[in-house]
C-alpha positions as CSV (number, residue, x, y, z in Angstrom):
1,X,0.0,0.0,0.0
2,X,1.7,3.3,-1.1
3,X,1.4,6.4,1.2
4,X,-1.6,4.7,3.7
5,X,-2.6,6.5,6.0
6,X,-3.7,3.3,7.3
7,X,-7.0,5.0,9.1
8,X,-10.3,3.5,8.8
9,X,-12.3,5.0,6.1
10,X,-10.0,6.9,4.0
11,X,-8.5,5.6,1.1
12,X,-6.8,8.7,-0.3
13,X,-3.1,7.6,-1.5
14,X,-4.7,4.5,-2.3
15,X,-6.3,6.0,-5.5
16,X,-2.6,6.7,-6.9
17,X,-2.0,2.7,-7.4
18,X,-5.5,2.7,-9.6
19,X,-4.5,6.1,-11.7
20,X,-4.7,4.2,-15.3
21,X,-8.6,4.6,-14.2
22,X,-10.5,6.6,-16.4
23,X,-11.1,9.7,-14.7
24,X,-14.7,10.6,-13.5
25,X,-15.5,14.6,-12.6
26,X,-18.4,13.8,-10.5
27,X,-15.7,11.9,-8.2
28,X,-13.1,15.0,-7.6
29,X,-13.9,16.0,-4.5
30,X,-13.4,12.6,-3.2
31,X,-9.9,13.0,-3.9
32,X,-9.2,15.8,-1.0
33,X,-9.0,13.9,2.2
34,X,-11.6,14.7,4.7
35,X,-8.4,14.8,7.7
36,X,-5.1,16.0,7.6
37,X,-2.3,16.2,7.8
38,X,-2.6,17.2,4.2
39,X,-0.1,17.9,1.4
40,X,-0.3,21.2,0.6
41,X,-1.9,20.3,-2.8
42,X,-5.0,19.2,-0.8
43,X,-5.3,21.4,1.8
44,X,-7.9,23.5,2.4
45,X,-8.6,26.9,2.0
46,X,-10.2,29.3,4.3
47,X,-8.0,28.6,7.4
48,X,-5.7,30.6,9.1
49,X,-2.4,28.9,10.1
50,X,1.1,29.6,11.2
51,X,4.2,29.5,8.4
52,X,6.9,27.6,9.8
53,X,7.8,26.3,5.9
54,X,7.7,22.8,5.3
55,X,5.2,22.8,8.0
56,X,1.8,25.1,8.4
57,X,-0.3,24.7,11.5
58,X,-3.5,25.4,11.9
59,X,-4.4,28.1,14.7
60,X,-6.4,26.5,17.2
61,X,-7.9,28.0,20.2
62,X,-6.0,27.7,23.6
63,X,-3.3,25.7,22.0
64,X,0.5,27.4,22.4
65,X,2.7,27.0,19.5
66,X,6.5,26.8,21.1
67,X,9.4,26.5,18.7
68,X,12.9,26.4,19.0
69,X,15.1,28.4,16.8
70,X,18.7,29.2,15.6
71,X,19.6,33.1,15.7
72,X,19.6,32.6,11.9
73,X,15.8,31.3,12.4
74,X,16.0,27.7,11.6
75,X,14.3,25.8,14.1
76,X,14.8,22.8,16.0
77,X,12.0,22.0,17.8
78,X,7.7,22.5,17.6
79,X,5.8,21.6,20.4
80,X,2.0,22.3,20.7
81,X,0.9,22.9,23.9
82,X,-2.3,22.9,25.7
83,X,-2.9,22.7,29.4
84,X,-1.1,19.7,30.7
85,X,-0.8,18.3,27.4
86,X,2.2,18.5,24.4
87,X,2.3,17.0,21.4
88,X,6.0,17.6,19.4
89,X,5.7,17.6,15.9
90,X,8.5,16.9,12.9
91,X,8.3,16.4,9.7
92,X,11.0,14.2,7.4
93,X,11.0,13.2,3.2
94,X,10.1,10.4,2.4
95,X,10.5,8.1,-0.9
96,X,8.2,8.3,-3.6
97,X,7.4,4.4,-3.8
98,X,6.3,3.8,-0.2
99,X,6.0,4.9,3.2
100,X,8.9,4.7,6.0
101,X,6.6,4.7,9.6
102,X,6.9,1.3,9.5
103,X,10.7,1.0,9.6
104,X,10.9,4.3,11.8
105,X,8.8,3.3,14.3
106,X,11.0,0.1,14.9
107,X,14.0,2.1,14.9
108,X,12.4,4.2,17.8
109,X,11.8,0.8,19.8
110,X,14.9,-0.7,19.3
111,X,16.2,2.6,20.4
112,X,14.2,3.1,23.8
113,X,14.8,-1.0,24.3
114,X,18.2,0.4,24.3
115,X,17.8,3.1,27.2
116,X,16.2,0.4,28.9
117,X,12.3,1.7,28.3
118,X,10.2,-0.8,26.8
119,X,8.3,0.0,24.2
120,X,4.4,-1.5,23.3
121,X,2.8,-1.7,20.0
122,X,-0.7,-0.1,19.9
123,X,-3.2,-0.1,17.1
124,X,-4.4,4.1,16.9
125,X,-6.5,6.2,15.1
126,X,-3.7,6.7,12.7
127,X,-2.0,2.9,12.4
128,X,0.1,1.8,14.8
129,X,1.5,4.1,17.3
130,X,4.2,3.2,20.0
131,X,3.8,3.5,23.8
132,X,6.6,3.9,26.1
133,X,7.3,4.9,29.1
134,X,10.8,6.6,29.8
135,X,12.5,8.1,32.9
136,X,13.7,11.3,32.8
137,X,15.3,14.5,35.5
138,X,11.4,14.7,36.3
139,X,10.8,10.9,36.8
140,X,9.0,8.5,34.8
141,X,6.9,10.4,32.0
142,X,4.8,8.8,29.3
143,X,5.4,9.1,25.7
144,X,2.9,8.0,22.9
145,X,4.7,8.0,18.9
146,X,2.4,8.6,16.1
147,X,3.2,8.5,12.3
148,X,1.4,9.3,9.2
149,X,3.1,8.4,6.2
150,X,2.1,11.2,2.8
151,X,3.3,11.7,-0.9
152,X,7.2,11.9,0.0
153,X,6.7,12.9,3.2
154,X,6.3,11.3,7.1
155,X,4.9,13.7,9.8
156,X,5.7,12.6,13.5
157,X,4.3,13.1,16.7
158,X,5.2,12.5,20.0
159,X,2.6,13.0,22.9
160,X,3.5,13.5,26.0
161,X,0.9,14.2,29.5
162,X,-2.2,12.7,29.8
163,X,-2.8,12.5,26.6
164,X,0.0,10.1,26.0
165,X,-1.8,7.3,27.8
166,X,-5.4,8.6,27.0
167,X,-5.9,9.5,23.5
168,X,-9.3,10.7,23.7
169,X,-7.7,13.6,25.9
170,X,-5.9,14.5,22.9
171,X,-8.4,17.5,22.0
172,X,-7.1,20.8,20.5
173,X,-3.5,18.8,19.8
174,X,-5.7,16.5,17.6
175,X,-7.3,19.1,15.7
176,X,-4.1,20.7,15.1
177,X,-3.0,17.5,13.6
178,X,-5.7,16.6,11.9
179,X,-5.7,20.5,10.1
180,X,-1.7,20.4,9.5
181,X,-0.8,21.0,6.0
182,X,2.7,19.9,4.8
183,X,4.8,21.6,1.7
184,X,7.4,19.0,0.8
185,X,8.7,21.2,-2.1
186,X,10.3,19.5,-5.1
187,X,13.7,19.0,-4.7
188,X,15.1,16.1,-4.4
189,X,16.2,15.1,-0.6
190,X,17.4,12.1,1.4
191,X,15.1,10.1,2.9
192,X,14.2,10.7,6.8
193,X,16.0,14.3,6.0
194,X,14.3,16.6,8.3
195,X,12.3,18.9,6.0
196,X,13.5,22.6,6.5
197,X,11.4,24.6,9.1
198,X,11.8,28.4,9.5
199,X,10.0,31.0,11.7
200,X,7.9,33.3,9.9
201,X,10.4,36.5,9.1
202,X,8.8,38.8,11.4
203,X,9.2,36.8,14.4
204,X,13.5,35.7,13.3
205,X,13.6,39.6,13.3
206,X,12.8,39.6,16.9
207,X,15.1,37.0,17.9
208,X,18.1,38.2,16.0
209,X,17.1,41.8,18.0
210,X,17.2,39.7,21.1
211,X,20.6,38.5,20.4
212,X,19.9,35.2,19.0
213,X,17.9,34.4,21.9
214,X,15.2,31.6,20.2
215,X,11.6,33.2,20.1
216,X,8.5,31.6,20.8
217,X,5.7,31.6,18.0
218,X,3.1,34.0,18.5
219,X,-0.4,31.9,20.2
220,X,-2.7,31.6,18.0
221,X,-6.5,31.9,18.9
């Protein structure tokens, strides 16, 4: 299966193994997804989001966008935030042929197996997710890994809080998911590069004013 989302109900990169099909009109709008995270050639128009590059996130109220950044404004790091609950976000190419979750999310097992966390298997709203739980300064703290796999490109998230172990706590975070648009651009890149995220120009202004001092994304409400 080429780009699967693997979520119930939505067969969206499925339709590229069956393009020889003649195409139908009445059908087009069936090709947008209903859910995100969309290619940019899908998404949706009408919504305001923040322009961090390869990645656009929806605003969404009472959810805190936290990034951060280099004083050239390349950034490291996005976290949505909302109450007790974070979910970090990133965003790497992919292949053209096929999705790489699969062989990621073993990669993060073997690699928490290796701190000595282990790490369980779960079947999620978007595929199979990992649940771990890993100590830290703090103590023990839960961690739940999601993947969705898109047209050269694989969007992780991490969620950490209650949500973590209760995913129908998930709330705002999911909706910011569910509306985030990805803009893989064209060039060619290595696969599981980290697509290029930048803060918007206005805000890199303010950090290089603040002596390179990362800023925070404006909240969006």
């Amino acid at each position: 299966m080429i780009f699967s989302r693997k979520r119930a109900g939505t067969g969206r990169h499925s339709r590229d193994e069956t393009s020889a099909e003649v195409f139908d009109p009445t059908e087009a709008e069936d090709v947008r997804p209903a859910r995100g995270p969309y290619d940019v050639s899908e998404a949706p128009d009408g919504v305001q989001r923040l322009d961090l590059g390869s990645l656009q996130i929806p605003a969404v109220p009472d959810v805190e966008v936290r990034v951060q950044a280099d004083p050239q404004g390349v950034i490291q790091q996005v976290v949505l935030v909302h109450g007790p609950n974070a979910l970090q976000l990133g965003v790497f190419a992919a292949p053209r042929s096929e999705g790489i979750w699969d062989e990621v999310r073993e990669e993060i097992r073997q690699s928490l197996f290796a701190d000595g966390a282990a790490a369980q298997e779960v079947q999620g709203e978007y595929g199979p997710e990992l649940h771990a739980r890993v100590r830290t300064p703090d103590g023990l703290t839960d961690l739940r890994f999601v993947g969705i796999d898109g047209p050269r490109w694989m969007v992780r998230g991490v969620y950490q809080g209650e949500v973590a172990t209760d995913p129908a706590a998930s709330g705002p975070l999911t909706q910011c998911l569910d509306g985030l648009v990805v803009d893989r651009g064209q060039e060619a890149k290595p696969v599981r590069e980290p697509l290029p995220l930048r803060l918007p120009r206005e805000i890199a202004d303010q950090a290089e004013t603040a002596n390179g001092t990362p800023a925070p994304a404006p909240r969006e409400a």
